[in-house]
N, C-alpha and C positions, 0 to 999 in steps of 0.2 A: 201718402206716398203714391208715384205712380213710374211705370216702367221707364218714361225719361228722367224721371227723380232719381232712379235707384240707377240707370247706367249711366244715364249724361245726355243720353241722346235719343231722337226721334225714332219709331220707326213706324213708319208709313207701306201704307198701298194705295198706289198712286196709277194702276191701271189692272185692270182683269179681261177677261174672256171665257164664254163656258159655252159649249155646245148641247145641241137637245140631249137629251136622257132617252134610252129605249135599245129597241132593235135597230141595229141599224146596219144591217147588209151588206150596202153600198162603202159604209168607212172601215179602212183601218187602223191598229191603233194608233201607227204614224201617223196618218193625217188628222184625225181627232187630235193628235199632239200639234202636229202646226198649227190648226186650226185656231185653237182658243189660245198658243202661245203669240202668234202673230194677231192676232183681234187684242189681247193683253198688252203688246209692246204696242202697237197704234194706239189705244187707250190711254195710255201712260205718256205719250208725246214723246217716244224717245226712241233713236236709233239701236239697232242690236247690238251695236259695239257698244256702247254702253254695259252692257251686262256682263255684269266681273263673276259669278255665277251659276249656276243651274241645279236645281233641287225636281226629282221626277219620283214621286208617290205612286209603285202600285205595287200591285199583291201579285198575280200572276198566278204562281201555286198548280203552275200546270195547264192552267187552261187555255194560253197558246203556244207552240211552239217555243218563238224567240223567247230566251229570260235572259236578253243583258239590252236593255230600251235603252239607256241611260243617253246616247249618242243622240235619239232619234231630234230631240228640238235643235240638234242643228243642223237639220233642212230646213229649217224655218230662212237660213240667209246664211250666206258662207261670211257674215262679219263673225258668227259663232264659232268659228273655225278655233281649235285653243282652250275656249272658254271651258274650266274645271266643269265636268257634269256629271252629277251622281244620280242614283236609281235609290229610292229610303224603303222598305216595309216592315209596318210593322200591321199587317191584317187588316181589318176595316177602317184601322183605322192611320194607314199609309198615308192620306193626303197631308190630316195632320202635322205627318212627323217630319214630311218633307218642309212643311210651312215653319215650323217652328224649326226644322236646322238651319231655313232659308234666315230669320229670326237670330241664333245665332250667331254667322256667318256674320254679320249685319255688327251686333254687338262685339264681335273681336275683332272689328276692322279688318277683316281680312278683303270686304268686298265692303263696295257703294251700295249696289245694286245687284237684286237676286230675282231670277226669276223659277217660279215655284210650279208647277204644273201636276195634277193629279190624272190618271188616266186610265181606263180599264176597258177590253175588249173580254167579252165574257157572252155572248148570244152565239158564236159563232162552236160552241163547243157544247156536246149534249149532255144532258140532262145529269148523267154518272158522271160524267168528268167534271161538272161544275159543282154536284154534290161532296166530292169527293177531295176539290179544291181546296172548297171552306172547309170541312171539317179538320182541315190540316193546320186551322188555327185552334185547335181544342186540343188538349194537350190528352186525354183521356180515350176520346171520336178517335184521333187522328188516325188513317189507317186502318179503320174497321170496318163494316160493314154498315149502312144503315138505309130504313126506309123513307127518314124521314130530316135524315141530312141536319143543318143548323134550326134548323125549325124542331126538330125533337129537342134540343139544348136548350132554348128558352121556352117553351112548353113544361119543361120542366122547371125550369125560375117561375115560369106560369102559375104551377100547381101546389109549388112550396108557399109563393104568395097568398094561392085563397086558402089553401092549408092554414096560414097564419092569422091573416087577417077579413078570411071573408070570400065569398061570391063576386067574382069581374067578369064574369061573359060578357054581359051587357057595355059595360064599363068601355071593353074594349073596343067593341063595336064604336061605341059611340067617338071615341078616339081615330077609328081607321074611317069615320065618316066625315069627323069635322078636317082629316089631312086631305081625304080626297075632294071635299069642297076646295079647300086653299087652292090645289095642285090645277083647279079649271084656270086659276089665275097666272101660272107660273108656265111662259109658253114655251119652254125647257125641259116641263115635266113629262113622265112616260104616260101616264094616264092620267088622264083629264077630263072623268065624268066624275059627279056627285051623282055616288052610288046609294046615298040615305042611308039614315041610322038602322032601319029596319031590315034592310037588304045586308047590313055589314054584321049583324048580330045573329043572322037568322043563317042554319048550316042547312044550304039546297043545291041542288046539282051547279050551281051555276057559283056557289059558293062555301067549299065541300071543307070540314073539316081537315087540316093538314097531318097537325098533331094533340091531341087536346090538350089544352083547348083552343086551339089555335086556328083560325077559318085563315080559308086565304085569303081575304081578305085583312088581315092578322098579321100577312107577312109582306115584307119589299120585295120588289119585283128584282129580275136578273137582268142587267140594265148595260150597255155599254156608253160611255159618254167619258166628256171630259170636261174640265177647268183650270186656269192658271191664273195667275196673279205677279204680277208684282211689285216685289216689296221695296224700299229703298230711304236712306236714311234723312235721304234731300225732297222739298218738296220740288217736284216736275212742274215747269209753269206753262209746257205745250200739252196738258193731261186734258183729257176732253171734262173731267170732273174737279169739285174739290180731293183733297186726298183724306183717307181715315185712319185712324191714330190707334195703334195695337196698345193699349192702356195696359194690360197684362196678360200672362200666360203663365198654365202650370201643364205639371204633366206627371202624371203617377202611374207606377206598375203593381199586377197584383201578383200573390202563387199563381199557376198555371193550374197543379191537380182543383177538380173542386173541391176534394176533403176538407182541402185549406182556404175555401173560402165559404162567406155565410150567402145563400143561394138568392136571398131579395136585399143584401145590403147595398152592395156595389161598393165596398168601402173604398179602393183607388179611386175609383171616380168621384168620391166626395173630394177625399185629398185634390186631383188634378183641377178639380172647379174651386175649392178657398183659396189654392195656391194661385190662380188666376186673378180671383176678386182680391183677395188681400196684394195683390203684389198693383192692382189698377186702383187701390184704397176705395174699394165701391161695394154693396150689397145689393143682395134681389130688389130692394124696395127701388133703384136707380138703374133698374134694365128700363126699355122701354120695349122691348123682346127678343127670345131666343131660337135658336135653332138648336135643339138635339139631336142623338143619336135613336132614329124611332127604329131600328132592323124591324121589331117584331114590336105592335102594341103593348105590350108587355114591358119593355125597355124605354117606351116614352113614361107609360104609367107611375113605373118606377122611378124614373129622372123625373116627375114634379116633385117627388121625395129627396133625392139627392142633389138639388141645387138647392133646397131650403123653401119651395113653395107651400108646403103643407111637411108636415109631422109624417113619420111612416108612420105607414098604415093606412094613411088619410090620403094619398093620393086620388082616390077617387073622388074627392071633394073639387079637385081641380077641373075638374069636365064635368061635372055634376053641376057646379054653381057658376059654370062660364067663364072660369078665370084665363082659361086658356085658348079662347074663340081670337080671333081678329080683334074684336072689340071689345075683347077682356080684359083684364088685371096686367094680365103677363103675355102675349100674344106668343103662344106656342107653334112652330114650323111653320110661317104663315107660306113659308114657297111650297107645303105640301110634306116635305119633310121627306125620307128616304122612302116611306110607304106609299106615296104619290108621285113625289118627281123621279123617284129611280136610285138604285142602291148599284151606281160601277164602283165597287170595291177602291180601287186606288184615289179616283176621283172624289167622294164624297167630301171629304174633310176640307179638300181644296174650294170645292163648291159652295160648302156652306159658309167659309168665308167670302165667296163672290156675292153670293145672293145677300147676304149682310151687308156688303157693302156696299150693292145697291141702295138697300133701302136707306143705309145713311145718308148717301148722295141724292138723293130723290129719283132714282131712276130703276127704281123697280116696276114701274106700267103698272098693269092691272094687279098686282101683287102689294104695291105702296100702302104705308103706314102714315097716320097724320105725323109728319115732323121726326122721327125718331132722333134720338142723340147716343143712345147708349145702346149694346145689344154686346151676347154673348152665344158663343158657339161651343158646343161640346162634342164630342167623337171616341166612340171607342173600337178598341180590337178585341174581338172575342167574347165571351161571357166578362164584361168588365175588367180584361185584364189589362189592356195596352189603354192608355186613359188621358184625354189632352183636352185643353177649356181654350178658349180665348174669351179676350174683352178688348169689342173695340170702339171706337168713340167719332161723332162725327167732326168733321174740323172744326 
């Protein structure tokens, strides 16, 4: 079975756009939103009247001003003028849930054509107010005091991990070394040096301990950027590409308290990734790679265990024995991944379907994979709670 089996019909992205990842001063989050919406509708070969639509993925959570963006992509061109536009979050993993209501929308006829945009402005606000943001996706954190912000919350999946299974210092290092190689390639990314295994393992002033055991290099950077896409049920014959084939999606929620969850399973997130593979009738062995959710090396480590690469416990097998390099088994984050190209909250989810589907298309530059056909993208909100897979397929 696969998602045009199970509804009848196609659903394509047939044009995207994404701007760099970083500090970025000079944009706001409006124009980061035209920006990559209007680079996405040129993409796609198609007029803005066309777009029956709009789906706008971000978190916000305080750390600007405005909270109602929903309007803003129609400054992109007054054909927008009308067109239904919604604002989606669901935490980190916001871009996501825009993508997949865009995904919807799409299967209930209600629209032809959707356009999807993820977008997050977050360098322009300090340091407490952005700490204080994200913890507002913790249902515990929320509202509390802390030193050590999201980066204490998986510090602690951290230490329940080697608690159970063992010693990953090292592990992770090795992890935050091989995304910041990828990320020299991805010219989107916020940071773009290969910082070496040794430097990313090794806790010096220049790479200090956040939360144990978490170096910062350990964690994603506070990123503003954007991406969109869009999706549409027809293939586009003025698209500057071929178009790629959303084979499946799933999408699972977990409890909120942690009492109610077990701290290294990530059990929604397995759910939201079989619900994806089973519904595209495909397994791990027919990726040709993916993109996860890395927030903290800790969370990529874990996700080779919950898409089914290695057995828990044994994720460190997967960077250990290469399966996850470029030229691995399973080429893990080769754009760099949230720890290299940049973690804009709203943005991500959105992104990491563009950068996939470059590399479908053959137009990822220095980032490109021999030929790919298959790949799958994961994303989540929170310590595993908000949980969304795609699989998408080259034409």
């Amino acid at each position: 079975m696969s998602l045009k089996e199970t509804f009848g019909k196609d659903i394509l992205l047939t044009g995207w756009g994404h701007s760099r990842f970083g500090k970025l001063p000079d944009e706001t989050l409006e124009s980061l939103i035209v920006e990559v919406s209007t680079e996405a509708i040129a993409n796609a070969g198609i007029d803005a009247a066309q777009i029956d639509e709009i789906y706008l993925g971000q978190f916000n959570s305080g750390m600007m001003p405005l909270a109602f963006p929903s309007s803003l992509a129609l400054q992109v061109s007054d054909e927008l003028l009308n067109v239904p536009s919604t604002r989606v979050e669901n935490a980190c993993a916001s871009g996501s849930a825009a993508f997949q209501q865009g995904v919807k929308s799409l299967l209930a006829g209600t629209a032809k054509t959707v356009l999807v945009i993820g977008a997050e402005k977050m360098t322009q606000a300090t340091p407490d107010i952005v700490g204080a943001a994200l913890l507002g996706a913790d249902y515990d954190a929320a509202g509390t005091p802390s030193s050590t912000g999201f980066t204490g919350l998986f510090a602690a999946v951290a230490l329940a991990y080697e608690e159970r299974y063992g010693p990953i210092s090292d592990v992770l290092g090795s992890i935050a070394a091989k995304n910041h190689r990828n990320g020299i390639d991805n010219p989107y990314a916020q940071l773009r040096k290969d910082l070496g295994v040794e430097f990313c393992r090794t806790v010096s002033e220049k790479n200090p301990m956040v939360a144990n055991p978490l170096r910062r290099t350990d964690c994603s950077p506070v990123s503003d950027g954007a991406a969109a896409v869009i999706l549409s049920t027809e293939r586009s014959m003025g698209a500057a590409t071929d178009p790629v084939r959303l084979a499946g999606f799933g999408h699972a929620n977990d409890f909120m308290p942690a009492s109610r969850r077990d701290a290294t399973e990530f059990a929604a997130t397995r759910v939201a990734w079989q619900r994806a593979l089973s519904m595209a009738g495909t397994g791990i062995d027919d990726l040709d790679f993916v993109e996860v959710h890395d927030c903290f090396t800790i969370a990529e480590l874990i996700m080779y265990e919950v898409i089914g690469l290695v057995p828990n416990g044994q994720g460190t097998r997967a960077i250990e024995e290469g399966w996850v390099f470029k030229d691995g088994r399973l080429p893990v984050n080769v754009s760099g991944g949230l720890k290299a190209k940049g973690h804009p909250v709203g943005a991500t989810g959105v992104s990491q379907h563009v950068v996939a589907a470059m590399q479908l298309t053959g137009t990822a530059g220095a980032m490109q994979l021999a030929a790919p056909r298959r790949a799958a993208v994961q994303n989540m909100g929170g310590v595993g709670i908000a949980n969304y897979a795609s699989v998408l397929e080259a034409w």
